[in-house]
C-alpha positions in Angstrom: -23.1 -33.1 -5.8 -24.8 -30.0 -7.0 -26.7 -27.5 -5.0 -30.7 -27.1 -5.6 -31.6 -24.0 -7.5 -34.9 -22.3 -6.1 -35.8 -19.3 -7.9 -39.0 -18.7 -5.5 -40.2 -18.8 -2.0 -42.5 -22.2 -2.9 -39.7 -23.6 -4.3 -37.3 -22.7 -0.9 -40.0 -23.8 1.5 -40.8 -27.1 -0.5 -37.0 -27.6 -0.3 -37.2 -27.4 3.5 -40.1 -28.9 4.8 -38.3 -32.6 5.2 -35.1 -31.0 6.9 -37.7 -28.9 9.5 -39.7 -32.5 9.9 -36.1 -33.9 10.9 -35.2 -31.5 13.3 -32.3 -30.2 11.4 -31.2 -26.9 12.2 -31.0 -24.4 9.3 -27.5 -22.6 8.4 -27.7 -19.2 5.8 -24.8 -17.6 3.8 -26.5 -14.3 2.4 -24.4 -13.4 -0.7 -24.5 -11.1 -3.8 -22.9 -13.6 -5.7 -19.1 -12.7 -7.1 -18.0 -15.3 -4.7 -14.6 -16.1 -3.9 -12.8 -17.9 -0.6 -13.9 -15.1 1.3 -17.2 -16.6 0.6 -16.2 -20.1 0.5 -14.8 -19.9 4.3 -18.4 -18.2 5.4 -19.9 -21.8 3.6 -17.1 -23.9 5.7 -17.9 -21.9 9.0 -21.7 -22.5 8.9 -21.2 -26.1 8.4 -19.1 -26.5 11.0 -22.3 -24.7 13.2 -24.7 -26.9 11.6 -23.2 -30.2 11.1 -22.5 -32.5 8.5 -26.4 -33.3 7.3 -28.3 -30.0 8.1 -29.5 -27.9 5.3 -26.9 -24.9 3.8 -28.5 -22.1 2.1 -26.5 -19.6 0.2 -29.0 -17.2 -1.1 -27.8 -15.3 -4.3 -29.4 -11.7 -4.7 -28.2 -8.6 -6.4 -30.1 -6.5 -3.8 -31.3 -3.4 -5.5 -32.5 -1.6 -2.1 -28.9 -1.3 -0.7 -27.6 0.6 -3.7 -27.2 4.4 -4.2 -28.8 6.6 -7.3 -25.1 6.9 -8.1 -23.7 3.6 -7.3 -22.4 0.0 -9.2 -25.6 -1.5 -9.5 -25.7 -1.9 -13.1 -21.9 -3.5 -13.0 -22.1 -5.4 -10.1 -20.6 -8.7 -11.1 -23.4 -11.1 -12.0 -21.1 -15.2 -12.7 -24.0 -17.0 -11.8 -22.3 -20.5 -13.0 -19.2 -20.0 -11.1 -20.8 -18.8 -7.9 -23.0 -22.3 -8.1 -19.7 -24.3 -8.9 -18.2 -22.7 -6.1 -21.2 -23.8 -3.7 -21.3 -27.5 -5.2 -17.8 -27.3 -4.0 -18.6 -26.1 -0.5 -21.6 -28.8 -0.4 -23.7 -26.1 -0.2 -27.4 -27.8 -0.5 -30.0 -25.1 -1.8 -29.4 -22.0 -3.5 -31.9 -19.7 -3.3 -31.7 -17.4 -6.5 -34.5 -15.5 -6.5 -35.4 -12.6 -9.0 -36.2 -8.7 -7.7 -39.7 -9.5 -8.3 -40.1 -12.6 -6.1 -38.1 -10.6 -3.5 -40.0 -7.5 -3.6 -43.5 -8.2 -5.3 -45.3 -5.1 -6.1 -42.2 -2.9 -5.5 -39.8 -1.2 -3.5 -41.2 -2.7 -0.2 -43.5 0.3 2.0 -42.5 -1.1 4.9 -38.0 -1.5 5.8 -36.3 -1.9 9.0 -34.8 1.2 10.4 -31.4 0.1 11.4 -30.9 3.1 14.0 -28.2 5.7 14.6 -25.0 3.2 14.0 -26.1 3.1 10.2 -25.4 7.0 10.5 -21.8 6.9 11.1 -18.8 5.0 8.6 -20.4 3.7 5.4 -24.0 4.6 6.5 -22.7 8.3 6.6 -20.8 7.9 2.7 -24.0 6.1 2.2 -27.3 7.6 3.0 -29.8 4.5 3.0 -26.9 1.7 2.2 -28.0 0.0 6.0 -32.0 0.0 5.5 -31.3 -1.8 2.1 -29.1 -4.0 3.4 -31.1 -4.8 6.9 -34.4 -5.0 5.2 -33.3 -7.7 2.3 -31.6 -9.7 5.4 -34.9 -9.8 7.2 -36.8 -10.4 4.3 -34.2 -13.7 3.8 -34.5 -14.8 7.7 -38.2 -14.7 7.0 -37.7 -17.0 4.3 -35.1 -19.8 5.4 -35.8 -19.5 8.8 -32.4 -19.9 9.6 -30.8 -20.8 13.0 -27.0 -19.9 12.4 -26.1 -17.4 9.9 -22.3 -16.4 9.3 -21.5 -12.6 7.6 -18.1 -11.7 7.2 -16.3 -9.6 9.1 -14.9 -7.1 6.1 -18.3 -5.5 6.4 -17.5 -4.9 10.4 -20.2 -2.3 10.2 -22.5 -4.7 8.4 -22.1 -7.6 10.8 -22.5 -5.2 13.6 -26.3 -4.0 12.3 -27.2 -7.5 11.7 -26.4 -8.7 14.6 -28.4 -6.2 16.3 -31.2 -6.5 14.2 -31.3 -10.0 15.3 -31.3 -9.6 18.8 -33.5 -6.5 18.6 -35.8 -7.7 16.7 -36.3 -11.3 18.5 -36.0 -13.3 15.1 -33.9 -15.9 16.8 -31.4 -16.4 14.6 -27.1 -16.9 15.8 -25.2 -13.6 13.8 -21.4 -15.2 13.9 -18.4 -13.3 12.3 -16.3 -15.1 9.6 -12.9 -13.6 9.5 -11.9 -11.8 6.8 -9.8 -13.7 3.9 -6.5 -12.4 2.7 -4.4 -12.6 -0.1 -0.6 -13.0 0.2 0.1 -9.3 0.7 -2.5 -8.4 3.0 -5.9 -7.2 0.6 -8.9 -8.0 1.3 -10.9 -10.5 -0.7 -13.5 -8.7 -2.6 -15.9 -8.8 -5.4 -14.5 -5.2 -5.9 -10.9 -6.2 -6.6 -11.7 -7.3 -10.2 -12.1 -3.2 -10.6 -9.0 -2.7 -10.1 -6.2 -2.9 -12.9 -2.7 -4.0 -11.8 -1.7 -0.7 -10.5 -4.5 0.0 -8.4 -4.4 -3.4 -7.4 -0.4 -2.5 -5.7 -2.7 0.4 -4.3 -4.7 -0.9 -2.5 -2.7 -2.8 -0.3 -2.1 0.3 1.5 -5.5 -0.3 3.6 -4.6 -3.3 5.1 -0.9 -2.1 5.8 -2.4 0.9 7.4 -4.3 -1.2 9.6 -1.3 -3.6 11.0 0.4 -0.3 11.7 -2.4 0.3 13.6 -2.2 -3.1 15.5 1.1 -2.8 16.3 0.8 0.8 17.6 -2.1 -0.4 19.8 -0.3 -1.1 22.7 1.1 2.1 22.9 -2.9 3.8 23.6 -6.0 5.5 20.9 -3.7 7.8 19.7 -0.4 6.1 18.8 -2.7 3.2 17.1 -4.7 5.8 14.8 -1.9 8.5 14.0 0.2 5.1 12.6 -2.4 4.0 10.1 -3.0 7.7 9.1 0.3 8.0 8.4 0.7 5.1 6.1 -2.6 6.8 4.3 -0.7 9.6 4.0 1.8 8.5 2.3 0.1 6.7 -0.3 -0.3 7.2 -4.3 -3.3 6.5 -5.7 -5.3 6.0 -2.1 -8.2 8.9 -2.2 -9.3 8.1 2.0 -12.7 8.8 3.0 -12.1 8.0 6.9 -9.8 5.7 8.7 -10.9 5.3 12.7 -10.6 3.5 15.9 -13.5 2.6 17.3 -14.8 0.0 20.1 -16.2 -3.6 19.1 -19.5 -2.6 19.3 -18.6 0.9 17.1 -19.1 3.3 19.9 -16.5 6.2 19.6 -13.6 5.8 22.3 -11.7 8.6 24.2 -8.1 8.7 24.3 -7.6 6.7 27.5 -9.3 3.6 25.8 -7.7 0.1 26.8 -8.6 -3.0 25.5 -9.9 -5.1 22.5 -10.9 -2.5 19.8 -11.1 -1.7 16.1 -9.8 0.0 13.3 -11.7 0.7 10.1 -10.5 2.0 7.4 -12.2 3.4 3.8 -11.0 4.3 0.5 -11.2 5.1 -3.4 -8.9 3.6 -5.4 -9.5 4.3 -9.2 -12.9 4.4 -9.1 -13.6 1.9 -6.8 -14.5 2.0 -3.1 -12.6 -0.3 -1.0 -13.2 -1.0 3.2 -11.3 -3.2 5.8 -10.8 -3.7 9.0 -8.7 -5.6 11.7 -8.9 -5.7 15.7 -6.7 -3.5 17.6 -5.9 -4.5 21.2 -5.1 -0.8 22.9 -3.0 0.2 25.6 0.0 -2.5 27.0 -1.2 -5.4 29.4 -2.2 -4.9 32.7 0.0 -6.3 35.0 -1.6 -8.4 38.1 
């Protein structure tokens, strides 16, 4: 069965009243449309939270705010038909596909959240305001569906991270889980980016993700072994133009060289033209032994 298009706020809230008068709790999937099985499993994921007759909302906004004077917004990937398809498959129930106007009435909104000194670092330092777009349109959407659970994928480490903050910061009272990141055979990411890539690029790219299982299975042997592998696979990469590949703790704190434990490692790069990110957990320094 299809999904339910709402294209405004009246529309979403009308669509929820009888699931609020039930009781039912409320599961969100924010997307930019593009969707693929990355997106698909973030759908599966916040069913599973919400049960089998609880409302799914996949909103589906371009989000202006979150892109850079010299960024993709005007080729950002807009398949509106095939996104819904792909939610009628998921048994997603609304989707909330509002215009820029019904988002931001009047404007670029005076008032955004300031997401704080980890929207400094990574992406937030390649790009300068990336974070208050992205935190103030997620906000805006808890506002709207008053979600209980909401599921962000974990490609976007840094993203997840600042959301989940936001959340518990902020007191909005809304579950920020992690869907892990879907692969293809060889290791990329899923993206909406990859369609940028022709085939070369595309044999590229893989690079990222090899760089970070190098740095997994370096990890045991401390900070230092785990970073210098993935740098070195970087190195020796045609095509790759790195901005920054790191180690960092869970929660994106820098770590000293004596780390142990769970950790992370980021990595960014331009291939072609286009900007690709990933990540995996790193597990650093060798067992302790009882």
């Amino acid at each position: 069965m299809p999904p339910v298009i709402a294209g405004t706020r009246a529309e979403l809230a009308e669509l929820l009243v009888p699931h609020r008068a039930a009781g039912r709790r409320v599961g969100l999937v924010c997307t930019m449309g593009a969707m693929h099985e990355g997106h698909a499993s973030l759908m599966r994921r916040t069913r599973l939270e919400i049960g089998p007759d609880a409302p799914l909302v996949v909103s589906l906004f371009v989000n202006p705010l979150q892109f850079g004077p010299n960024e993709d917004l005007a080729r950002y990937p807009r398949t509106f038909d095939e996104d819904v398809a792909l939610c009628a498959r998921e048994g997603v129930d609304i989707v909330f596909a509002p215009t820029v106007d019904e988002v931001y009435p009047g404007g670029d909104p005076q008032v955004t959240v300031d997401p704080g000194p980890l929207a400094g670092v990574l992406e937030g330092k390649t790009r300068p305001g990336h974070y208050v777009g992205v935190l103030t349109v997620v906000a805006k959407l808890f506002g709207l569906v008053r979600p209980e659970v909401t599921v962000f994928g974990e490609k976007d480490y840094q993203q997840l991270a600042l959301v989940r903050r936001m959340s518990g910061d902020l007191c909005l009272g809304v579950e920020v889980l992690g869907g892990e990141t879907v692969r293809e055979p060889d290791g990329l990411a899923l993206s909406s980016r990859n369609r940028y890539l022709d085939p070369e690029q595309r044999q590229q790219a893989v690079a990222l993700s090899r760089a970070l299982r190098a740095a997994q299975e370096a990890g045991p042997e401390g900070y230092a072994a785990a970073l210098a592998a993935a740098e070195k696979v970087l190195a020796d990469a045609p095509g790759v133009d790195l901005d920054y590949v790191v180690v960092r703790a869970v929660d994106l704190a820098e770590l000293d060289e004596d780390a142990r434990g769970e950790a992370r490692a980021l990595v960014a790069a331009k291939v072609g033209t286009t900007r690709l990110i990933d990540n995996m957990p790193v597990v650093l320094g060798a067992p302790l032994r009882h």
